[in-house]
C-alpha positions in Angstrom: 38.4 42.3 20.1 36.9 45.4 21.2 35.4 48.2 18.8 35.1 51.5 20.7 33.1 54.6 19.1 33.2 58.2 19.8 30.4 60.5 18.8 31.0 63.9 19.6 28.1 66.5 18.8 28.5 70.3 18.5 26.6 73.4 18.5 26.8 73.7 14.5 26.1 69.8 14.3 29.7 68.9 13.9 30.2 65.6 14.7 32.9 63.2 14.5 33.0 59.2 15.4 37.0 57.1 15.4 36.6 53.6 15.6 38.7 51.3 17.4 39.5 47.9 17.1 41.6 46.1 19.8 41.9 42.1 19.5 42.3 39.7 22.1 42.3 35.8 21.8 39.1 33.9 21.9 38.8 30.1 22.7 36.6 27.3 23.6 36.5 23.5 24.7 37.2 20.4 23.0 40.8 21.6 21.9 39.6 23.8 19.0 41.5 27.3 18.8 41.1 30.6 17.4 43.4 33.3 17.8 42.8 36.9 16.7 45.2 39.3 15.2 45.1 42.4 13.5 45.5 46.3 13.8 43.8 49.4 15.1 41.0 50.6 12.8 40.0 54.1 12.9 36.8 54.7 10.7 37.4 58.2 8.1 34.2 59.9 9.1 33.6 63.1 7.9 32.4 66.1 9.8 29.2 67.4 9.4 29.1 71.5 8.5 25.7 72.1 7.4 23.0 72.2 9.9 20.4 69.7 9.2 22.9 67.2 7.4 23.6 63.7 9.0 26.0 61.1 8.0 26.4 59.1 5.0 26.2 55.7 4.3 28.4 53.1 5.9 32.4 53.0 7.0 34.3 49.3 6.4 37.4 48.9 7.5 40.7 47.0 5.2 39.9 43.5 4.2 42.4 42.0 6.7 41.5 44.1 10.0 41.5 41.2 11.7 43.4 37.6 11.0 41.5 34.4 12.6 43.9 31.2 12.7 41.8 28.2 13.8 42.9 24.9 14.7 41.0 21.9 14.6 41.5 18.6 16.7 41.6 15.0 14.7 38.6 13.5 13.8 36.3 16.4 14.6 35.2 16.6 10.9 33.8 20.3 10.9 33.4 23.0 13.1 31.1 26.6 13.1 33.4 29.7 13.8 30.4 32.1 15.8 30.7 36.0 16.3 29.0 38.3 18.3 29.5 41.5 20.6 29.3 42.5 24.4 28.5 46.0 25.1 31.8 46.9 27.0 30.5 48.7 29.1 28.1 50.4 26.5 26.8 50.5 22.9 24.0 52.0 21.2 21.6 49.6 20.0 21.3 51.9 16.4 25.2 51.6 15.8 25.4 48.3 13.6 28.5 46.4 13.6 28.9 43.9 10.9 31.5 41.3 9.8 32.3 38.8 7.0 35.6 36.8 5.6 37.5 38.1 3.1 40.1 35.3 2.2 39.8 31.5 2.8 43.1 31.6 4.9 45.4 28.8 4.0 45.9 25.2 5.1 48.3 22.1 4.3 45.3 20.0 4.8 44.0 18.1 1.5 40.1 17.5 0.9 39.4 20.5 4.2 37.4 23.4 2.8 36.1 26.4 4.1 32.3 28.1 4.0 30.2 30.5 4.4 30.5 34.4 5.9 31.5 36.0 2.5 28.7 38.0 2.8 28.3 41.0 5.3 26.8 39.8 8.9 25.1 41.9 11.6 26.9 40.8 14.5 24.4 40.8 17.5 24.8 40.3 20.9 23.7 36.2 20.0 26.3 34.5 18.6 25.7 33.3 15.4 27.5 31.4 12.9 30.1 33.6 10.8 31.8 30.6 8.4 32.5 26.5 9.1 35.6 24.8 8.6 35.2 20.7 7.3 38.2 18.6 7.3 39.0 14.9 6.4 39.3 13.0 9.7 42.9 14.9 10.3 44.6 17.3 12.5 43.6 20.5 10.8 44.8 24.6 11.2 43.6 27.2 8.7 45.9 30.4 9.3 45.1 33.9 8.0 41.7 34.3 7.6 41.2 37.5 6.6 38.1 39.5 8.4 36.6 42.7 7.8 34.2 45.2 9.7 31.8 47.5 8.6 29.5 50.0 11.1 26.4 51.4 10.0 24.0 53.2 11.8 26.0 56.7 12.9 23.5 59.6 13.0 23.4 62.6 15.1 20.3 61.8 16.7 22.6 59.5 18.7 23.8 60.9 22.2 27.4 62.2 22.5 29.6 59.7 24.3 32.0 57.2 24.1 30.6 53.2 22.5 32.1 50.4 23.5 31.9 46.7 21.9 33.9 43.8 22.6 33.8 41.4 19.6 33.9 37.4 20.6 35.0 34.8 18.0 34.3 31.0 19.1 34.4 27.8 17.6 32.2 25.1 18.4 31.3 21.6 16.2 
């Protein structure tokens, strides 16, 4: 997944940042999956008219930007889902990018639950655990796990150019 940000400074302190997501699928070793889906996600941000005015608040995107489906090998019983971000090929260290699931996705497995990440997450440049999976001793998938972003952090006292952020899911037991 990649997150690019445009901050564009005027004379009059006009600015403007679009936000991009772009997904791409993530996996690691030991046969456990994740895929990532999802659409484009262009942040609203309003332009700035009055001279000594910055931006507001926070931007999130919709509660299903991206859609995680993990699969889990037999008798693994749980595994950690991890996030973090690679400056691709830059980011600015105030622009905060965090994540958190929205749904618990849905599985035919019986007894398997799902944890964690309902809460917003900074996501850093060190993976960290996002949410866990725990199944039964079985051959286990969760499928549409719903994901959303939010970015905090967008002043005009950051340098005009283009941000760029690749966003890394893993899964690891």
């Amino acid at each position: 997944m990649k997150l690019i940000c445009t901050i564009l400074h005027h004379k009059e302190c006009i600015a403007k940042c679009i936000c991009f997501i772009f997904f791409m699928l993530g996996m690691s070793s030991k046969a456990q999956t994740v895929s990532v889906s999802g659409t484009n996600w262009t942040a609203s941000i309003p332009a700035i008219t009055e001279a000594g005015s910055n931006y507001a608040g926070t931007y999130a995107s919709a509660t299903n930007q991206s859609i995680l489906n993990v699969g889990l090998p037999a008798l693994l019983g749980s595994v950690k889902v991890y996030v973090h971000y690679e400056a691709n090929p830059t980011w600015d260290s105030s622009l905060v990018l965090s994540a958190k699931r929205t749904n618990n996705g849905t599985t035919l497995c019986v007894g398997c639950s799902i944890s964690g990440g309902t809460a917003y997450q900074t996501v850093t440049q060190t993976a960290l655990e996002l949410f866990r999976i725990s199944t039964i001793l079985s051959v286990t998938s969760y499928t549409g796990i719903n994901i959303q972003y939010q970015l905090s952090g967008v002043s005009v006292t950051i340098p005009a150019a283009t941000y760029n952020s690749r966003i890394v899911f893993t899964v690891s037991n």
